[in-house]
VMD Tcl script that draws the C-alpha trace (Angstrom):
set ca {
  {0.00 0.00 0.00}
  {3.07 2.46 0.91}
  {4.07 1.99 -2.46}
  {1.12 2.34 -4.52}
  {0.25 5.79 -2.55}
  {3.54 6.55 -3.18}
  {3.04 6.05 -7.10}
  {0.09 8.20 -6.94}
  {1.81 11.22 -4.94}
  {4.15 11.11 -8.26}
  {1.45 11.17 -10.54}
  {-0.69 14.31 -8.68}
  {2.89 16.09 -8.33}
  {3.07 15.42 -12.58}
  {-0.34 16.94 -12.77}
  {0.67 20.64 -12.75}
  {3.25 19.95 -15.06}
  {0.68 17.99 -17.42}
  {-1.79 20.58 -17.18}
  {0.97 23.40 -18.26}
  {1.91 21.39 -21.61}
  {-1.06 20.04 -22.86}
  {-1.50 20.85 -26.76}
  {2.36 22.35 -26.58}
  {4.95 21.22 -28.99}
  {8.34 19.90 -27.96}
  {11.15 19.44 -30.36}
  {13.36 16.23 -29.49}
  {16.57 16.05 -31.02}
  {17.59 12.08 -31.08}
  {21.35 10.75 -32.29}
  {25.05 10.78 -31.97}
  {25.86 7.37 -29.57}
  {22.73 7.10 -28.14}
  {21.10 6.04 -31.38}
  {23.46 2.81 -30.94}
  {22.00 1.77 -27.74}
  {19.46 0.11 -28.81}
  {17.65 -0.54 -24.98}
  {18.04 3.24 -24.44}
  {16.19 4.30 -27.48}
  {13.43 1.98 -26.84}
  {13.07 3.44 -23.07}
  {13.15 7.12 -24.84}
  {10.66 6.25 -27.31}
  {8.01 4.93 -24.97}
  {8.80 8.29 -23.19}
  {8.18 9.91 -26.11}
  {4.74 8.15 -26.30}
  {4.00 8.79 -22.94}
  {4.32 12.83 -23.98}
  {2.15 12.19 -26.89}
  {-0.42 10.24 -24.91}
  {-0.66 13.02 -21.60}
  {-1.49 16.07 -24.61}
  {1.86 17.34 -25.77}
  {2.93 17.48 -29.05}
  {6.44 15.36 -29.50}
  {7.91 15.80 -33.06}
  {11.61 13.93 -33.08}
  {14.37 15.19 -35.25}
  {17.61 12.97 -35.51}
  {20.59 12.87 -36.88}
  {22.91 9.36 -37.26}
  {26.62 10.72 -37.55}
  {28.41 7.12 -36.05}
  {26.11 4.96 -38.71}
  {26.97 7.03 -41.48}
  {30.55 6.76 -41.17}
  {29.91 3.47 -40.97}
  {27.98 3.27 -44.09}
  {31.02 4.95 -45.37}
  {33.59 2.68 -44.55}
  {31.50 -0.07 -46.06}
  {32.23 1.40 -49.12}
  {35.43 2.62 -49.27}
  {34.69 6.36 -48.77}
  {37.04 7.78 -46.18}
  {35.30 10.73 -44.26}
  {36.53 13.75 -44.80}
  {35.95 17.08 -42.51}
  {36.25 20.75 -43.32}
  {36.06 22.96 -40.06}
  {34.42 20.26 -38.01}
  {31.50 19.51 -40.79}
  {31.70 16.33 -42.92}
  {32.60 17.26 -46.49}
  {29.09 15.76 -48.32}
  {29.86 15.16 -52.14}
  {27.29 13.45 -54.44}
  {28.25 9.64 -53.26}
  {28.45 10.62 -49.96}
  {25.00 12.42 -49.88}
  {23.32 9.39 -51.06}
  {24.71 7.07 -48.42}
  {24.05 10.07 -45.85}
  {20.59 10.41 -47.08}
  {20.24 6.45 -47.20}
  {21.10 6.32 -43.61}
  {18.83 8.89 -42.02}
  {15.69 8.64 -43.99}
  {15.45 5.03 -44.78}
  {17.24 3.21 -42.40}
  {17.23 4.94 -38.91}
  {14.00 6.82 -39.24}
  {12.07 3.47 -40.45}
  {13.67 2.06 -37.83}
  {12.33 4.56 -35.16}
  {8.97 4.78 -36.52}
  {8.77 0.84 -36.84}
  {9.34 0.73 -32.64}
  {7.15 3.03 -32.03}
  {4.40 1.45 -33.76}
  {5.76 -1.55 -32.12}
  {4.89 -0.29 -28.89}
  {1.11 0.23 -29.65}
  {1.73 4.00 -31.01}
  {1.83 5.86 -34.84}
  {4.49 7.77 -35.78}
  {5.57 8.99 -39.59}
  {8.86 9.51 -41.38}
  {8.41 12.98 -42.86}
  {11.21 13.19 -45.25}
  {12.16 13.52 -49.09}
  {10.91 10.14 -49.44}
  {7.41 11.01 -48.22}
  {6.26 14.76 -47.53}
  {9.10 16.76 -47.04}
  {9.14 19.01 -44.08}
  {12.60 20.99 -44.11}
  {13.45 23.53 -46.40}
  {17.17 24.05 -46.70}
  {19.80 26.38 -48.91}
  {23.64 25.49 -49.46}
  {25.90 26.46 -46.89}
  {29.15 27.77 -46.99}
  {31.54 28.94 -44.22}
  {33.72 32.18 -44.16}
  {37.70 31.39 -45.10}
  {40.41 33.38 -44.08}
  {41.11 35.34 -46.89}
  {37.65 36.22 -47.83}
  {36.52 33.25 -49.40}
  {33.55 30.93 -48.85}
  {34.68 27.45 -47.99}
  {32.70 24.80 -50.00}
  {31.61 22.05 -48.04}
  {29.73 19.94 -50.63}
  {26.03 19.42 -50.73}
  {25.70 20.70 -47.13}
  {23.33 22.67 -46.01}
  {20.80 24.85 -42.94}
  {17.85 24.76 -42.62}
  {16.00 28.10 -43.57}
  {12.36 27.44 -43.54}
  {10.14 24.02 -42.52}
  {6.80 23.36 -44.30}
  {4.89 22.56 -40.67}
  {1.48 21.46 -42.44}
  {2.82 17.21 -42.09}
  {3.71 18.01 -38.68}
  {0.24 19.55 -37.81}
  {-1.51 17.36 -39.58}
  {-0.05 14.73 -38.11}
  {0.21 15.45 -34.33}
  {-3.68 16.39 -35.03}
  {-4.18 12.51 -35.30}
  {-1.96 11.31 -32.34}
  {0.51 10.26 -34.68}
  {4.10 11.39 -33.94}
  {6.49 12.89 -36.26}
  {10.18 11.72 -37.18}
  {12.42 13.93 -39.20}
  {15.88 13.03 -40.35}
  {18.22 15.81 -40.49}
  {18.06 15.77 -44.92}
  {16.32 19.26 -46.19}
  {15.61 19.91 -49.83}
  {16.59 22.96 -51.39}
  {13.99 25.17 -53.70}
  {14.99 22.88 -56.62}
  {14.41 20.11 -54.20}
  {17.63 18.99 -54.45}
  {18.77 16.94 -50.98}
  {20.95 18.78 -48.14}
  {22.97 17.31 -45.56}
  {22.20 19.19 -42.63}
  {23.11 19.75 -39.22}
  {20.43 17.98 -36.75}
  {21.47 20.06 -33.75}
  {20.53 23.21 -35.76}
  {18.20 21.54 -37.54}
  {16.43 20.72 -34.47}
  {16.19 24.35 -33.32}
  {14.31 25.23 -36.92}
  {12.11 23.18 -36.52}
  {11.39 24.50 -32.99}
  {11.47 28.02 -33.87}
  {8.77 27.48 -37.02}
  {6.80 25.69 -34.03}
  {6.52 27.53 -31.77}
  {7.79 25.07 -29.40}
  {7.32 25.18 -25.70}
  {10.51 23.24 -25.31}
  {13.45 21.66 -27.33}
  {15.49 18.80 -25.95}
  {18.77 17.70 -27.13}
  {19.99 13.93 -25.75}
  {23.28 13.89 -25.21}
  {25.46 11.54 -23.71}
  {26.14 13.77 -20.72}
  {23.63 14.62 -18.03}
  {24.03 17.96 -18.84}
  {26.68 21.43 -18.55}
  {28.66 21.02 -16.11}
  {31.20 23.75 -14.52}
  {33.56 21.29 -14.17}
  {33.28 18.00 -15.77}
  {35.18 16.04 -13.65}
  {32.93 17.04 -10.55}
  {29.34 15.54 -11.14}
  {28.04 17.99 -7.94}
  {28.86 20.81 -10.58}
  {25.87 19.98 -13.01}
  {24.54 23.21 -14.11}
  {20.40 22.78 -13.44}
  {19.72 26.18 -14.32}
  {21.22 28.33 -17.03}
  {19.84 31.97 -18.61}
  {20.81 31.87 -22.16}
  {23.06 35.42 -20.86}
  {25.59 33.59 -19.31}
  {26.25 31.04 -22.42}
  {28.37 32.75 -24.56}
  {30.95 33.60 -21.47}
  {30.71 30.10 -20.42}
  {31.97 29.50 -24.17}
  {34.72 31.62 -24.00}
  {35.94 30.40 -20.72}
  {35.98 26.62 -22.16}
  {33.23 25.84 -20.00}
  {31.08 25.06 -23.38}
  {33.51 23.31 -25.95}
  {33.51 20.32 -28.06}
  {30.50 18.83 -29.24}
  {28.21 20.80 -26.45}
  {29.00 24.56 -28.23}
  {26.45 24.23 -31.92}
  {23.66 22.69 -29.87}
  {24.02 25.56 -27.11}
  {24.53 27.86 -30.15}
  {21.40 26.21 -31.57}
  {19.40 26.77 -28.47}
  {20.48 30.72 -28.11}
  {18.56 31.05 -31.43}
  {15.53 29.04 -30.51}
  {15.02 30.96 -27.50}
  {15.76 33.79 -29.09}
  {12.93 32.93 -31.71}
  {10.47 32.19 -28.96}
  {11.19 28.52 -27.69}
  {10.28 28.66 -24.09}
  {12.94 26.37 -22.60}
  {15.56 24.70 -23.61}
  {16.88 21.09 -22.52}
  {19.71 19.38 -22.43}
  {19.53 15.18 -20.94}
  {21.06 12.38 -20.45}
  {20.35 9.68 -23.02}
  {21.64 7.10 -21.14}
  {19.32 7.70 -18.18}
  {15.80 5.83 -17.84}
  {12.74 8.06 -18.13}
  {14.91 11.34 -18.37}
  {12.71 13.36 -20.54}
  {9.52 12.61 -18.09}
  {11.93 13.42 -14.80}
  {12.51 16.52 -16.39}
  {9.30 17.55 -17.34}
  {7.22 16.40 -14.81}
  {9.06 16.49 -11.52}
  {9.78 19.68 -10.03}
  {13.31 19.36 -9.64}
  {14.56 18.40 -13.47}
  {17.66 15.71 -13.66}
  {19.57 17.97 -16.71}
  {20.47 21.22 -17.92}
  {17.68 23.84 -18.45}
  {18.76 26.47 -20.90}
  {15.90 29.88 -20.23}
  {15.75 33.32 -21.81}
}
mol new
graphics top color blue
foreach p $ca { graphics top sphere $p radius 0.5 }
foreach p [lrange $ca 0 end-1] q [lrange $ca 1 end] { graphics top cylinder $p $q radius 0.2 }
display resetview
């Protein structure tokens, strides 16, 4: 009996929470190593479903980095990187594009149907959903560096995702846009996350990482950062705080709350029922990112 009253103190201390986000959307960005643990993506995903089934609005975007180097190597192709972003030329965009929108997003949507929900690929191969232009990065003597068929993501057409999440189905994006001759676009999932987000509307956006979240010091897990105002990012940068991997999605988030996003998230993968713990629990297990 302890426990079951117990179990129902958490579910009237969710309630609030539940109340505050019902019909909101919430932007879920999904891949680097987690997307290899295949126990951990199956726990997310029924989180996901949970948020779907309690009145939010979940759309997923995800990237795949690991399986297309992979895919790569397969082949023969040896990555090659140009200021941190992988070079994408024609053979490589098909594998990328082969990757993300076939593979891993059939493979997504095919466990969450398997767990007794819907959820749609919204891609090239279906109806396309993000609108992208070539991108090109400043060299040091004044001209553009080429990077291939890569691209950001400028625009979304959000009538799939509405009509979708009007049905209870749940959206799942791969990180390919399509360019105004609808040519495809390697793009960025971090950032393309945030687009998608800032289109939206979003209430929140959530990147899973493989950290629990900013930490002052990562050595010191008492350091986690619980609470951050988007003010203090950009020293936190400079002082080395914020480096590696961590720097384009807080860069990302800057300009979806910038854009209106209400909150930003940053979670631990790895963790069991992370996105609901920070959600739905007044004290959150991550990093919040705020205005």
């Amino acid at each position: 009996m302890d426990e079951a009253i117990r179990k129902a103190d958490i579910l009237v201390e969710a309630l609030s929470w539940i109340r505050q986000f019902h019909g909101r959307y919430v932007v879920i960005k999904l891949g680097g190593s987690t997307l290899d643990e295949t126990e951990a993506v199956r726990r997310f995903l029924t989180d996901v479903i949970f948020l779907s089934s309690v009145g939010m609005k979940p759309v997923l975007v995800h990237g795949g980095g690991k399986a297309i180097t992979q895919a790569m190597a397969a082949q023969g192709i040896e990555p090659r990187f140009v200021e941190g972003r992988r070079y994408t030329d024609e053979r490589t965009l098909e594998i990328v594009a082969n990757v993300l929108a076939k593979e891993i997003c059939g493979n997504l949507v095919e466990e969450i149907r398997r767990q007794q929900a819907e959820a749609v690929g919204l891609s090239y191969l279906s109806r396309n959903c993000l609108i992208g232009r070539k991108l090109t990065l400043p060299g040091p003597n004044g001209r553009p560096i080429d990077l291939g068929q890569v691209g950001e993501v400028v625009d979304i057409d959000r009538r799939p995702i509405d009509e979708a999440v009007a049905k209870g189905i749940i959206p799942v994006i791969p990180s390919v846009a399509l360019d105004a001759t609808g040519a495809k676009l390697n793009v960025n999932a971090d950032t393309a996350a945030a687009a998608v987000a800032r289109h939206l509307g979003a209430e929140k956006l959530v990147f899973l990482s493989d950290v629990p979240g900013i930490y002052r010091d990562r050595k010191d897990p008492s350091t986690l950062i619980s609470h951050l105002p988007a003010s203090l990012c950009r020293s936190l940068i400079v002082e080395g705080v914020i480096d590696a991997g961590m720097v384009p999605k807080v860069e990302a988030a800057l300009e979806a709350l910038a854009a209106g996003v209400r909150k930003v998230h940053v979670v631990d993968a790895a963790m069991p029922h992370a996105l609901l713990l920070e959600f739905y629990s007044d004290r959150g297990v991550g990093t919040e990112i705020v205005p």
